[in-house]
Structures are given as C-alpha cells and as structure tokens.
N, C-alpha and C positions, 0 to 999 in steps of 0.2 A: 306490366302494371307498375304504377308507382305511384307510394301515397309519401306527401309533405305533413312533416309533422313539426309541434315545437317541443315535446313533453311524449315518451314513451315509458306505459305505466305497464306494468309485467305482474301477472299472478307468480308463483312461485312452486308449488308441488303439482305436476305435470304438465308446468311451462316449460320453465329453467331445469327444474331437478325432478327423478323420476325415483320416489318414494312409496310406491303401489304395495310394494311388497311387505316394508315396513308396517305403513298404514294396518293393513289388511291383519299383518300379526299381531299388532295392539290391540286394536277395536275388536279383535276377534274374543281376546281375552280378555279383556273389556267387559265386553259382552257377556262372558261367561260369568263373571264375575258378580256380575250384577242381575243375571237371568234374564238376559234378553235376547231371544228367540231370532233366529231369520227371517220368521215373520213378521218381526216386530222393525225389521230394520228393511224388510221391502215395502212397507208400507208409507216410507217415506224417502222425501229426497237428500243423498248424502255426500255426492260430492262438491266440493267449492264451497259448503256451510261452514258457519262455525259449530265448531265443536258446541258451546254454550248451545243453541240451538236445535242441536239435533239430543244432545241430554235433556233439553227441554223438550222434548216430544215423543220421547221415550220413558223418561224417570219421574215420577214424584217430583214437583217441586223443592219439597224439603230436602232430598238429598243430590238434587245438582249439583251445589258446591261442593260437595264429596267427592261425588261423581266425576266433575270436571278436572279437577285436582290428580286425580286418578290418571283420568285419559292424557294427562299432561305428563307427567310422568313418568308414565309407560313409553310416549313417545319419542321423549327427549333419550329415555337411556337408548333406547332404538337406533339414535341417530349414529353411533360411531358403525361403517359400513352399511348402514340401512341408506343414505341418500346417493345417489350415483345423478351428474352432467348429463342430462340430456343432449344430442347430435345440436350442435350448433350454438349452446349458449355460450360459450368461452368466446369465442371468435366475435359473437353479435355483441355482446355487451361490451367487450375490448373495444369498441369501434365507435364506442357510443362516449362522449360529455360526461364528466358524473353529475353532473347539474342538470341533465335531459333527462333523466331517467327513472323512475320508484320501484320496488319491491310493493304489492299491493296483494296481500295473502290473509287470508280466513282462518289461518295459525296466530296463536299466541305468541308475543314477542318473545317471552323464551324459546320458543319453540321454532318459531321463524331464524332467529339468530343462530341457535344450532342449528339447524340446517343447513343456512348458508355457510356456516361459518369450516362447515365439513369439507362445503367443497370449493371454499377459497372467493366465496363474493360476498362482498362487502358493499353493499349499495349507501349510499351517502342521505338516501331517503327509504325509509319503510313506515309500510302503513299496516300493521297485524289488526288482529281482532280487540285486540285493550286499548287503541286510540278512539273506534265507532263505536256509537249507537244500537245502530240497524248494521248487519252485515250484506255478503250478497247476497241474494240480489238486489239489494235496496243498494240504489247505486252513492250513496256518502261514503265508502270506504275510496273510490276514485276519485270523486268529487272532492276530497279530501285530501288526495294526493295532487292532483292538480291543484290546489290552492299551497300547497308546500310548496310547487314548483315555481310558482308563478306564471302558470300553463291557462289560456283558455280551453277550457272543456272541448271544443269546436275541433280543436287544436292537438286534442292527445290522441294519441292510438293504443288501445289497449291488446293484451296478448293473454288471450286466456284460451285452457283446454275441457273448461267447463261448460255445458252449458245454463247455470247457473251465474258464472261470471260477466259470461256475453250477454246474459238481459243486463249486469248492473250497466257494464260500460255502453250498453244502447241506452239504457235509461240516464247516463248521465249525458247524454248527446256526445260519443265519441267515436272516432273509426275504430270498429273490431278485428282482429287480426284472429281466427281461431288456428288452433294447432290440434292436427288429430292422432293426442297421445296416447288418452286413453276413453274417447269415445270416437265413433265413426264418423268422416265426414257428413253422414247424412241426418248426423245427431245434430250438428252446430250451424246453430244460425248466426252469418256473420256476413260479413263486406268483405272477407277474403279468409280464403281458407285453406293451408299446406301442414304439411306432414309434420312438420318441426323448424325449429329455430335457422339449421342447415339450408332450407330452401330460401333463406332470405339474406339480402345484405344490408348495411345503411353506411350512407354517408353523410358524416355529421357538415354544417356548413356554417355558417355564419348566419343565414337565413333561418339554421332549425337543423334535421335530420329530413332527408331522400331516403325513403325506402323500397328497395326492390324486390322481387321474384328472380332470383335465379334463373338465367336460360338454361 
C-alpha cells in the first residue's frame, strides 16, 4: 500500500514519543492533589485531550487555571528521562522535508517543546493546545497545521495513536495513518493501521512524499 501525500502532520505523545509512564505519574498526583477519584477520571475521555478540557470536566471552573498551571508543571519537570523515541520515529522524520511536515499535540507549547526538545526533534512547524480554540477532536488543530503548511487538507496524512486524534484528522478530510501504541488495533478507526512509525517508510519527491508499508 501506498499513500501520496504533500503535508504529514504527526500527533506527538504516543506517535513520535512514548510518555505513558510519565503522564501516568503526574496526573496520578495531580489527581491527588486535587481529590479526584478513579472514578472521576473513567467517567471521561482522556487521551489525545487537552489538558484545559479534561480540568474542565473534572474541577470547578474557578479553579482550572490553578489546576492547569499545576498539571503543566508537574509534567514539564517530568520530562528529563520521562520522554523515550518511539521504534521508528528518528529514521521517518529524517527522511522527511522540514517543510512537509508539523508536530500537531494536545500538549502545551511548553510542554510540547520539552518533550521534543529531550529527545532531539525539532519540527520547524508546531501546533500545541495555545495556538486552538477547540482541541481534538474538533479537527482545527490540523486544519491549522495544514494552512501553516500550505497543505490541502485532501492532501495531508495525519499520524495519530489516539482515537480521539483520528476523528479530528477524519473530520478535517485527511488520510489517517493510526499507530497501535498505546491502544489496540481494534480501538482505531483509520485508513491504515501499523504498529509504529518502524513499519513504514517515505520518500520525499518533488511531487510531495510516497509513503509505504514495509514488506
């Protein structure tokens, strides 16, 4: 199989980088912090959100901005040893334009920034949660990257492990690529679906980028 593209837009924690661990021990104490229950936090949906969002559906309005301030915090000091490369992203983004390409994450630009910044990527476009409106699934956070790019929407392939991600980039009319990082194939709905970044290749062209499935 192989999809043409002009514009490949990348989620970023359990696309690119695998953060679970991290994640898991902030919001845990997070949580604590604030006295919110396990059942306050299955009773909604949490990954590929922003942050801002999921404090809104958990906290008092009055004290989100506390709140999120918090969660932001916690995770950036997180980040020295908490982010680890996912199989395959060093090789697929090396291969890629920096002009083809966005960071498109539900993280805070601080917080987006250290991330990457940990594990040596540096995209030349990012789209965090303080550029949008609506986050995912509301698909303007890609729609948005693709007008950075100069990408038709038609035109972009997006890479996400969430299935929150995959409705925005269906709702913004793009090809989905899902990665099964840290949900199971049979969680994500998409137009192609592999393990990680490792099953695939691209080759950039003058036309856009060719992307393949690994035999």
């Amino acid at each position: 199989m192989k999809i043409h593209a002009d514009a490949l837009l990348f989620d970023n924690d359990g696309t690119l980088v695998s953060t679970l661990a991290s994640v898991n021990r902030c919001w845990t104490r997070w949580a604590r912090e604030y006295g919110i229950t396990a059942e306050d936090f299955a009773r909604i949906e949490l990954h590929g959100r922003p942050a801002v969002e999921i404090a809104a559906d958990l906290l008092p309005a009055e004290i989100v901005p506390e709140a999120l301030a918090r969660i932001e915090q916690l995770e950036v000091e997180d980040v020295p040893g908490g982010v680890l490369l996912l199989p395959g992203t060093a090789a697929f983004l090396g291969s890629l334009p920096a002009e083809r390409w966005a960071v498109v994450t539900s993280a805070t630009r601080r917080l987006a920034e250290a991330r990457l910044d940990e594990v040596g990527i540096r995209p030349k476009t990012l789209i965090s949660a303080d550029d949008v409106t609506r986050g995912k699934p509301d698909p303007e956070p890609y729609l948005l990257a693709a007008r950075e790019l100069g990408a038709d929407p038609a035109r972009c392939v997006v890479f996400e492990d969430a299935p929150a991600g995959l409705q925005a980039g269906r709702a913004a009319g793009m090809t989905t690529v899902a990665l099964a990082t840290t949900h199971t194939a049979s969680e994500l709905d998409a137009d192609l679906v592999v393990k990680d970044l490792s099953a695939l290749s691209a080759l950039a062209t003058a036309a856009g980028v060719e992307i393949s499935v690994r035999g």
